[in-house]
C-alpha positions as a LaTeX table, in Angstrom:
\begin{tabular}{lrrr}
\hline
Residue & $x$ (\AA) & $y$ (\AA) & $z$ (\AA) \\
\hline
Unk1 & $-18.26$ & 115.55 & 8.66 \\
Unk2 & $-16.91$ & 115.83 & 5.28 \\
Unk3 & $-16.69$ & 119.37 & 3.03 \\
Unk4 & $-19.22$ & 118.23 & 0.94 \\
Unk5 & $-21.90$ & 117.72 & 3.40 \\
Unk6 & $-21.45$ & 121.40 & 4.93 \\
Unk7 & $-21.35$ & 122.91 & 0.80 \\
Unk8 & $-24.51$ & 124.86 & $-0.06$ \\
Unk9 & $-24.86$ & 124.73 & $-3.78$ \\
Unk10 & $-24.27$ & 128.02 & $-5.48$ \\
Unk11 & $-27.33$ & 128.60 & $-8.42$ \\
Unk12 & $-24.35$ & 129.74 & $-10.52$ \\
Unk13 & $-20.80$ & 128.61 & $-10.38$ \\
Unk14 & $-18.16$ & 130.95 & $-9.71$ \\
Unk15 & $-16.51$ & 129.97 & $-13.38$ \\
Unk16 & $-19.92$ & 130.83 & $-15.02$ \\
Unk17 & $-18.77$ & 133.83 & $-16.76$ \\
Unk18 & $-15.62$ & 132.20 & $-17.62$ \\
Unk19 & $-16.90$ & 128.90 & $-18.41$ \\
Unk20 & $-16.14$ & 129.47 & $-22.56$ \\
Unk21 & $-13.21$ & 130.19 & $-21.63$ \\
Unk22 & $-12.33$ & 126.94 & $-19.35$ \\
Unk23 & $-13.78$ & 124.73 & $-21.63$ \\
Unk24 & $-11.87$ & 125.76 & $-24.27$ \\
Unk25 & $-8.40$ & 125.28 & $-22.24$ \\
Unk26 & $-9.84$ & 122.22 & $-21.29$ \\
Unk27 & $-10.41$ & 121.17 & $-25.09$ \\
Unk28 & $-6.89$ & 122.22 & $-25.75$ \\
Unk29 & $-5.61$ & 119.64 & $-22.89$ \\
Unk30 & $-7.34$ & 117.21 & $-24.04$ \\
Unk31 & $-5.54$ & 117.26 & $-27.76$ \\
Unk32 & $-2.47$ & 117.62 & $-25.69$ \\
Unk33 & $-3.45$ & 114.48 & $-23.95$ \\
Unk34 & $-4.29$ & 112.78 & $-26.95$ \\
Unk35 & $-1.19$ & 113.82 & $-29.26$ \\
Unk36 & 1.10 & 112.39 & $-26.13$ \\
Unk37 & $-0.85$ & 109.08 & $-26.31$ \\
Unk38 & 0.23 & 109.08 & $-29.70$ \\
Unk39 & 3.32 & 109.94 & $-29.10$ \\
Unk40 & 3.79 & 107.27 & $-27.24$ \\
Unk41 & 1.99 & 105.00 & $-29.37$ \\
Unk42 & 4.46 & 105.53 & $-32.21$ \\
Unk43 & 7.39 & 105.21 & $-30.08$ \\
Unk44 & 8.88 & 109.08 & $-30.17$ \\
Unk45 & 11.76 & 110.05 & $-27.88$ \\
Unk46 & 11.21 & 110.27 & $-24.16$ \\
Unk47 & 12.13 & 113.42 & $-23.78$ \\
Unk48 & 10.03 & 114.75 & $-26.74$ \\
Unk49 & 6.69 & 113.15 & $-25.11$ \\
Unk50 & 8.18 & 113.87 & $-21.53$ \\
Unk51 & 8.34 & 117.68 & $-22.95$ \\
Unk52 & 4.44 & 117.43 & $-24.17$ \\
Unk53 & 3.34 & 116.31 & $-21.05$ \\
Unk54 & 5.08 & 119.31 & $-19.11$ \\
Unk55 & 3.15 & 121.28 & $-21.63$ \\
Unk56 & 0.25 & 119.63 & $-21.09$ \\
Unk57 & 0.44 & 119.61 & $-17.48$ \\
Unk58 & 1.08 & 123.82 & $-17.14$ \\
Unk59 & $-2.47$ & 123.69 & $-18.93$ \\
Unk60 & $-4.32$ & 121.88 & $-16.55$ \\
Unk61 & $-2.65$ & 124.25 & $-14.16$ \\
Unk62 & $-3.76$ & 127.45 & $-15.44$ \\
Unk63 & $-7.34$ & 125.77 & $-15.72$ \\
Unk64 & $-7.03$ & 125.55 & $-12.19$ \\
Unk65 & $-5.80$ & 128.66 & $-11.14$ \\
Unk66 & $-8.09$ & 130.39 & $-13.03$ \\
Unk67 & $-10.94$ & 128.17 & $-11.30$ \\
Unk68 & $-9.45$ & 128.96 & $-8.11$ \\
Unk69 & $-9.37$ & 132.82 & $-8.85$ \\
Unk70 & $-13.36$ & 132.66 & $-10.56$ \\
Unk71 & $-13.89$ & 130.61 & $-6.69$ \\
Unk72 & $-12.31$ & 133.70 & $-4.83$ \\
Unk73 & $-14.10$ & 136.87 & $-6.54$ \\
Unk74 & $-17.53$ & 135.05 & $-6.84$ \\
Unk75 & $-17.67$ & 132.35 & $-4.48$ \\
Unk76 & $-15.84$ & 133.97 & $-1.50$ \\
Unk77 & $-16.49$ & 137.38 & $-2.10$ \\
Unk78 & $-20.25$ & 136.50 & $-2.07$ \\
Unk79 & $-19.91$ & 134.64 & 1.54 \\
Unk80 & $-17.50$ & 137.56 & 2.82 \\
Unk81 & $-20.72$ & 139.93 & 2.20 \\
Unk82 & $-22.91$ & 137.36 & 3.84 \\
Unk83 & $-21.81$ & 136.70 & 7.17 \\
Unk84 & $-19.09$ & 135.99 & 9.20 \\
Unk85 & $-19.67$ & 132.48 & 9.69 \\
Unk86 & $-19.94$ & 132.33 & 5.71 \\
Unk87 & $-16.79$ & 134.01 & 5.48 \\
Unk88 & $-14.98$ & 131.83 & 7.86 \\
Unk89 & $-16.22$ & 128.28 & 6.12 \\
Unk90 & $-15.32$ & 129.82 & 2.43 \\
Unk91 & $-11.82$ & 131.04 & 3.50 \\
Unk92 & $-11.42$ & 128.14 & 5.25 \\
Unk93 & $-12.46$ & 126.39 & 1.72 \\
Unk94 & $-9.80$ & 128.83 & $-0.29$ \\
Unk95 & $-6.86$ & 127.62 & 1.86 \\
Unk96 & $-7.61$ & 124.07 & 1.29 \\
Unk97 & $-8.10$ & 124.66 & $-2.49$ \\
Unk98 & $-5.03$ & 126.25 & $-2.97$ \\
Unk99 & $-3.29$ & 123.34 & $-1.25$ \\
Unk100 & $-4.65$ & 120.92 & $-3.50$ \\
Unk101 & $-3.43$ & 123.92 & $-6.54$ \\
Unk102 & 0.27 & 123.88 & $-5.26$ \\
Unk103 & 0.39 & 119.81 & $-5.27$ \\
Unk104 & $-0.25$ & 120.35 & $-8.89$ \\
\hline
\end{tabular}
C-alpha cells in the first residue's frame, strides 16, 4: 500500500505558521530560477549561471529543511502525543523525508 493511502489529512499543515515565510523563499527561488533562464538565454559564462543555480539550489534546500523541521514539531510531535502506533507511522514518515532532504 502506498504512503499516501495510510496519510490522514492534518486540518492544518505543519508549515501553517510558517507558511509567509515559505512562500516568500519560494518567491525568491523562483526569480533565481528565472534570472538563470536568462542567463542562459543571453549566453553568460557557464560558470556564472552554474554559480546561480548553486545559489538557487541551497534555496530550495532551506525551503525544505525548514518544511521538514515545521513536519517534526507539529506533525510528529502531535502523533508522538497520540499514540504509539501514531508515533511509529510519523517517525517512520520523518526518516523517509529526510532521505528524500539529503538527495537534495
Amino acid at each position: 500500500m502506498h504512503d499516501r493511502e495510510n496519510r490522514q489529512p492534518s486540518p492544518v499543515p505543519g508549515y501553517a505558521g510558517n507558511k509567509h515565510d515559505h512562500l516568500l523563499r519560494l518567491a525568491r527561488v523562483e526569480g533565481q530560477v528565472r534570472g538563470i533562464a536568462n542567463m542562459v538565454e543571453n549566453d553568460r559564462y557557464c560558470i556564472d549561471v552554474l554559480t546561480q543555480v548553486a545559489a538557487a539550489t541551497k534555496a530550495l534546500q532551506q525551503v525544505a529543511l525548514g518544511l521538514l523541521d515545521d513536519h517534526v514539531q507539529h506533525c510528529v510531535s502531535a502523533a508522538v502525543r497520540s499514540s504509539a502506533e501514531d508515533s511509529d507511522a510519523k517517525l517512520a514518515e520523518v526518516t523517509r523525508a529526510v532521505g528524500l532532504a539529503l538527495r537534495l
